[in-house]
C-alpha positions as CSV (number, residue, x, y, z in Angstrom):
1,X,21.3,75.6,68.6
2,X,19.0,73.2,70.4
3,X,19.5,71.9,73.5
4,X,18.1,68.6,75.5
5,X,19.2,68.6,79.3
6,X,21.6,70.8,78.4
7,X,23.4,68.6,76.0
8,X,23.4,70.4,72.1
9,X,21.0,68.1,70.0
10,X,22.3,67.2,66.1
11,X,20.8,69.4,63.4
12,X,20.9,66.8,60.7
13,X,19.4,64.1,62.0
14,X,16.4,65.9,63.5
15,X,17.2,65.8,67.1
16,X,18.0,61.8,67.2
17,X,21.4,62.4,68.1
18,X,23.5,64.6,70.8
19,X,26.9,66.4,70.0
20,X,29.8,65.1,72.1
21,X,33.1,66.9,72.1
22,X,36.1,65.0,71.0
23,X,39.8,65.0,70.3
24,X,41.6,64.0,67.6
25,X,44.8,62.7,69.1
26,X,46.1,61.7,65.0
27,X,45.6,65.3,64.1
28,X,46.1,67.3,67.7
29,X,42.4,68.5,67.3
30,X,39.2,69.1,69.2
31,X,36.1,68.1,67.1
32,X,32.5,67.7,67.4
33,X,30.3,64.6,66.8
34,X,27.1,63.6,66.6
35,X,26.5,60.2,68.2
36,X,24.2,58.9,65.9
37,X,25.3,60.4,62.4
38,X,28.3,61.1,62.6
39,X,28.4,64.1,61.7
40,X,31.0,66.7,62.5
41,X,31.7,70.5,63.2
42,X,35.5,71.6,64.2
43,X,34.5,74.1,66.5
44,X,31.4,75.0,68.7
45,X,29.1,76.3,65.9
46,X,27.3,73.5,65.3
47,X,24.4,73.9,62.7
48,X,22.8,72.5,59.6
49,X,24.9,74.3,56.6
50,X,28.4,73.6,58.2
51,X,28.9,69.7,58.9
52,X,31.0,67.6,57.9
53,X,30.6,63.7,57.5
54,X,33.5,62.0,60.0
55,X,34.9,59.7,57.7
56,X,35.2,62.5,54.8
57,X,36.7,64.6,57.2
58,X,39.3,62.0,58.6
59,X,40.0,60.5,55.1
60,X,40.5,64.6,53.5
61,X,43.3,64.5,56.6
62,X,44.9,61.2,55.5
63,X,43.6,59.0,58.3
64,X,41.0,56.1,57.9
65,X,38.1,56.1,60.4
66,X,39.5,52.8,61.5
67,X,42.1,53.8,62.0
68,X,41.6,57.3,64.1
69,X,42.4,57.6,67.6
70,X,39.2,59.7,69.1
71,X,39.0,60.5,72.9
72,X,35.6,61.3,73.8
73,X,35.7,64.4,76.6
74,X,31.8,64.2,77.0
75,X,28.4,66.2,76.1
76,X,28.9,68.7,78.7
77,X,31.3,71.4,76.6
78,X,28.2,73.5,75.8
79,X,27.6,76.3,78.8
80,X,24.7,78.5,78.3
């Protein structure tokens, strides 16, 4: 996992984006984003071969990304 300032940095869009913890408050759930993709993990192990796109993910779960109700809790969830 690669880090900027101590903030994990997105493996699929080569470092242009930072991971953000979030909750789900449709689906009671903690998830984590990439700012700038979007892409998504459902727990700390964020790498390459296990994201998933947000909207897939929302829409698999019966919620429109629209529609969701995300809370962002910040970049700081990652202690080293």
């Amino acid at each position: 996992m690669e880090l900027y300032n101590g903030k994990v940095v997105c493996p699929r869009c080569d470092g242009n984006g930072l991971i953000g913890k979030h909750k789900v408050e449709d689906l009671k759930i903690i998830i984590y984003i990439c700012d700038e993709c979007d892409a998504s993990w459902l727990d700390e192990d964020v790498s390459l071969d296990r994201f998933q796109d947000l909207t897939t993910f929302l829409e698999t779960r019966g919620i429109k990304y629209k529609d969701a109700q995300i809370v962002d809790l910040g970049y700081g969830w990652f202690k080293t």
